[in-house]
C-alpha positions as semicolon CSV with decimal commas, in nm:
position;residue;x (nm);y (nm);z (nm)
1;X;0,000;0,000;0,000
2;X;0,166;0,362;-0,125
3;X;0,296;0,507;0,203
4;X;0,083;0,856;0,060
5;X;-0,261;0,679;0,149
6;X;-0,393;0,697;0,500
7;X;-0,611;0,444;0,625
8;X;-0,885;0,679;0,753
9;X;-0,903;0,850;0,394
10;X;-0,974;0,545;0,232
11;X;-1,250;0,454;0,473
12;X;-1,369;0,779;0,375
13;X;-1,361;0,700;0,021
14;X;-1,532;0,408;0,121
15;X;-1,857;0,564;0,278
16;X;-1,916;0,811;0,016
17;X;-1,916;0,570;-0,222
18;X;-2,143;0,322;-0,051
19;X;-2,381;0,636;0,060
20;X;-2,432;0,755;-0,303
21;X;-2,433;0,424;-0,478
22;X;-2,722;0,291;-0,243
23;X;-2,924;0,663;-0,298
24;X;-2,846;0,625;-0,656
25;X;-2,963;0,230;-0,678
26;X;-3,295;0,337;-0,519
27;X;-3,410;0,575;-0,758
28;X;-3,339;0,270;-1,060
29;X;-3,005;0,389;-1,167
30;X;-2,796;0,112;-1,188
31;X;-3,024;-0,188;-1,335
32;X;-2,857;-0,520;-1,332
33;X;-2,518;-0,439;-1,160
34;X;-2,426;-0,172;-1,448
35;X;-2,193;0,146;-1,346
36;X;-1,984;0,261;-1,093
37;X;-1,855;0,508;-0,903
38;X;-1,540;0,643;-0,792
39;X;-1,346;0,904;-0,548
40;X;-0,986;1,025;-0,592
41;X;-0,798;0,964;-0,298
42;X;-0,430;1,113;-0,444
43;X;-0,340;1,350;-0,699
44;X;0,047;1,279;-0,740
45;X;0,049;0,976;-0,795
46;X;-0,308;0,954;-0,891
47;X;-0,471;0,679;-0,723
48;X;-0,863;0,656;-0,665
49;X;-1,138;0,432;-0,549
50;X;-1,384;0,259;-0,738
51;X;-1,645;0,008;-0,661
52;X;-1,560;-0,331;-0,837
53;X;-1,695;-0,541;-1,093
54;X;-2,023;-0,689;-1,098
55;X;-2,165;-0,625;-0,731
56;X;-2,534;-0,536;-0,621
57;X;-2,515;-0,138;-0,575
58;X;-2,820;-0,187;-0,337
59;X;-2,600;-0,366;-0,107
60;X;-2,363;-0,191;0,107
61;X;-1,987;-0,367;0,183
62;X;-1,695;-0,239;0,239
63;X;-1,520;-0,497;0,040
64;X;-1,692;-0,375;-0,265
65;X;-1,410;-0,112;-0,327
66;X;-1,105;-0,111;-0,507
67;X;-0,767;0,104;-0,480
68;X;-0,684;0,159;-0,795
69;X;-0,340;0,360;-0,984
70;X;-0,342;0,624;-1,279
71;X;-0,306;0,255;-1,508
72;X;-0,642;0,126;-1,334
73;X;-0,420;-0,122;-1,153
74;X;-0,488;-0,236;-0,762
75;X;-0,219;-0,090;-0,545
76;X;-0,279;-0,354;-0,250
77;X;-0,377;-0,686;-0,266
78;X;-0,707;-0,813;-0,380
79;X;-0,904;-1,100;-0,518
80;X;-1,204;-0,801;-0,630
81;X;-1,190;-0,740;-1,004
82;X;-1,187;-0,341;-1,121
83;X;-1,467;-0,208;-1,288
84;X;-1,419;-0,261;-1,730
85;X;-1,407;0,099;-1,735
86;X;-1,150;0,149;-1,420
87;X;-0,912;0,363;-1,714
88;X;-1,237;0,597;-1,839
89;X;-1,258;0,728;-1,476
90;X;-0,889;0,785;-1,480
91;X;-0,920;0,975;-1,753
92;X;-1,195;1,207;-1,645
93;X;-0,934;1,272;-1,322
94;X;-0,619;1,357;-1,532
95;X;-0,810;1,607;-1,747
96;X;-1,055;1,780;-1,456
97;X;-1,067;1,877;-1,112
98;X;-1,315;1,603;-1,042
99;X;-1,319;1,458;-0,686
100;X;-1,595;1,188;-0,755
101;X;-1,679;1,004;-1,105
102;X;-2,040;0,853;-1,157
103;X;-2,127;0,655;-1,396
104;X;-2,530;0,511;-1,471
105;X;-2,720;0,342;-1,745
106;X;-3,095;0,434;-1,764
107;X;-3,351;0,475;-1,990
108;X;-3,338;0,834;-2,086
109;X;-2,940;0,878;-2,120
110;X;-2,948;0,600;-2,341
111;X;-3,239;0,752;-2,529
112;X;-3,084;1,127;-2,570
113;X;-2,743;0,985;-2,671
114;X;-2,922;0,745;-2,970
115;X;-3,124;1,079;-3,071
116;X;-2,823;1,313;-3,099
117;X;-2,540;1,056;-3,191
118;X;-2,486;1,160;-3,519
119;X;-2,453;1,518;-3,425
120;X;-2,188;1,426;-3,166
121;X;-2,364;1,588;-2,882
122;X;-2,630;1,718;-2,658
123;X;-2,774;2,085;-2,722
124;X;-2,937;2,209;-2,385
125;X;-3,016;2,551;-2,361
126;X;-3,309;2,722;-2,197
127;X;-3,336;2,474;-1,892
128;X;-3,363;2,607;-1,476
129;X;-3,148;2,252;-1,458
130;X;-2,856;2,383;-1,629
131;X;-2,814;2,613;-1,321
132;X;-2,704;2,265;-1,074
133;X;-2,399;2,228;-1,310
134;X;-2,270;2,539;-1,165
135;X;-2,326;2,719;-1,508
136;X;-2,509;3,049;-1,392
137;X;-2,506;3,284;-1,705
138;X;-2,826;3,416;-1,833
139;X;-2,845;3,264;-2,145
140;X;-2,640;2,954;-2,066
141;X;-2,595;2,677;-2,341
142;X;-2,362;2,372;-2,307
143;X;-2,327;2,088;-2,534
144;X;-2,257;1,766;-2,372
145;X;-1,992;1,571;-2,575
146;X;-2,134;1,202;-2,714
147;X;-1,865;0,928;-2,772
148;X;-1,901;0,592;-2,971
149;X;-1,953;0,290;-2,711
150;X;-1,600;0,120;-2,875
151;X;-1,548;-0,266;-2,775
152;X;-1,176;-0,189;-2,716
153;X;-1,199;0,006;-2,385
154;X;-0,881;0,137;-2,459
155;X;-0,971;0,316;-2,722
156;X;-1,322;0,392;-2,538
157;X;-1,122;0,581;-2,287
158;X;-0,871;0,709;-2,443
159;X;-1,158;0,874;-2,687
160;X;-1,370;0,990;-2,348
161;X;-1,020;1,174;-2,269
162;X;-1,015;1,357;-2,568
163;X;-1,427;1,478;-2,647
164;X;-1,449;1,527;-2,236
165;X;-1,512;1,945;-2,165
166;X;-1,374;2,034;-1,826
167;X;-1,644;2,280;-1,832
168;X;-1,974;2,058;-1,877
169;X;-1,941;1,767;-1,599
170;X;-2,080;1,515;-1,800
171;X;-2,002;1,272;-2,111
172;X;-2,226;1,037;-2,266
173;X;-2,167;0,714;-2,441
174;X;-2,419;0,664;-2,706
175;X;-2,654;0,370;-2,629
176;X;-2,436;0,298;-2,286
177;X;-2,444;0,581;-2,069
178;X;-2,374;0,882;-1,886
179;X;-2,015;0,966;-1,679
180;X;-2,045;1,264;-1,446
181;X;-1,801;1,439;-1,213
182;X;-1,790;1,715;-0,950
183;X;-1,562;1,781;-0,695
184;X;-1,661;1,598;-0,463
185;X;-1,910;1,331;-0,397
186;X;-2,235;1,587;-0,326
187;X;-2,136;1,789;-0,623
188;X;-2,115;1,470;-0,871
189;X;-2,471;1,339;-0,773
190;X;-2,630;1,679;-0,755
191;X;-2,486;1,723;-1,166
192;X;-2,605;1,355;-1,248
193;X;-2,922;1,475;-1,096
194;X;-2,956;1,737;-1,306
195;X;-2,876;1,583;-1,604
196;X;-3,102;1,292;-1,565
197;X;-3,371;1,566;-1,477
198;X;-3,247;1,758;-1,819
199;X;-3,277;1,441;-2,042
200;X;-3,581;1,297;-1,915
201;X;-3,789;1,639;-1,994
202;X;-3,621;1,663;-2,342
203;X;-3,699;1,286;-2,368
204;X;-4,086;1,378;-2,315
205;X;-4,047;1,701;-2,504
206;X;-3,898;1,482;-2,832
207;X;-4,176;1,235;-2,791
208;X;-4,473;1,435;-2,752
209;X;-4,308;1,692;-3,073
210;X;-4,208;1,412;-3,247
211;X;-3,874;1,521;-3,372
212;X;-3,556;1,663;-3,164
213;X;-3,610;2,019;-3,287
214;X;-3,692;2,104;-2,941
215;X;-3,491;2,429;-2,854
């Protein structure tokens, strides 16, 4: 274990994780053991925590969570196997200030990145929501990047490194799913909050207009 890690932060990491994962799992947001979560523990050498490959999110363990390098490679120890997308999170954390890294499948991310795929991202403008991402100018208008959902997670991640806007907390992955940051663990579920509120309305609005010509 890298001398740079106290034992008491990693507990820490630990309970956030659990607390928003079980939160998150409640409201239907991780069907069938999909996503995962993670919390940056180090900057230099980055090494963060993420929950581990296909566990329960409902159920809350502390041997659920992995201690992962830059490389998305344990640091201690462990029979747990790292999330498939360990090296997309690590990405997000070498190119922002993120603290926290969520990542969900549901309905209406999946939806909004089929509907704007070939566009290459999300238009939202116009939207009270938009305000929860920390974006506060009158007229605010952010397009949320949309990358291909590549077999070879290396290139998956090392394409969510370079689409990812340091300035809009979120990146989609069409037919997939959403990854959203903040710094810090309240911050990243109050943005995936918000977005999920954002695409569910402009999923209704699409439906009930019948085309995506909605702003």
């Amino acid at each position: 274990m890298p001398e740079s890690l106290y034992q008491e932060d990693k507990q820490r990491a630990v309970n956030i994780l659990n607390d928003i994962k079980v939160k998150l799992y409640n409201r239907g947001w991780f069907p069938a053991t999909s996503g995962n979560l993670s919390y940056r523990l180090n900057d230099n050498p980055l090494y963060f925590a993420i929950t581990s490959s296909g566990k329960d999110k409902g159920t809350v363990t502390h041997e659920d969570v992995i201690f992962v390098d830059k490389d998305g490679k344990p640091i201690e120890k462990t029979r747990l196997k790292p999330s498939a997308e360990t090296k997309i999170h690590s990405q997000i954390y070498q190119n922002t200030d993120a603290g926290c890294v969520i990542h969900i499948h549901t309905v209406n991310n999946n939806f909004i990145s089929y509907v704007f795929s070939e566009r290459g991202s999300v238009p939202i403008k116009d939207l009270e929501m938009i305000k929860a991402l920390d974006i506060w100018s009158e007229e605010a208008y952010i397009e949320v990047p949309i990358i291909e959902n590549f077999f070879d997670l290396d290139r998956l991640s090392l394409e969510a490194g370079k689409r990812l806007n340091p300035d809009v907390p979120g990146l989609l992955i069409k037919n997939h799913g959403i990854y959203v940051w903040g710094r810090d663990g309240f911050e990243a579920k109050r943005h995936i909050e918000a977005f999920e509120f954002m695409f569910e309305y402009m999923k209704d609005i699409i439906i009930y207009k019948g085309n995506k010509e909605i702003f």
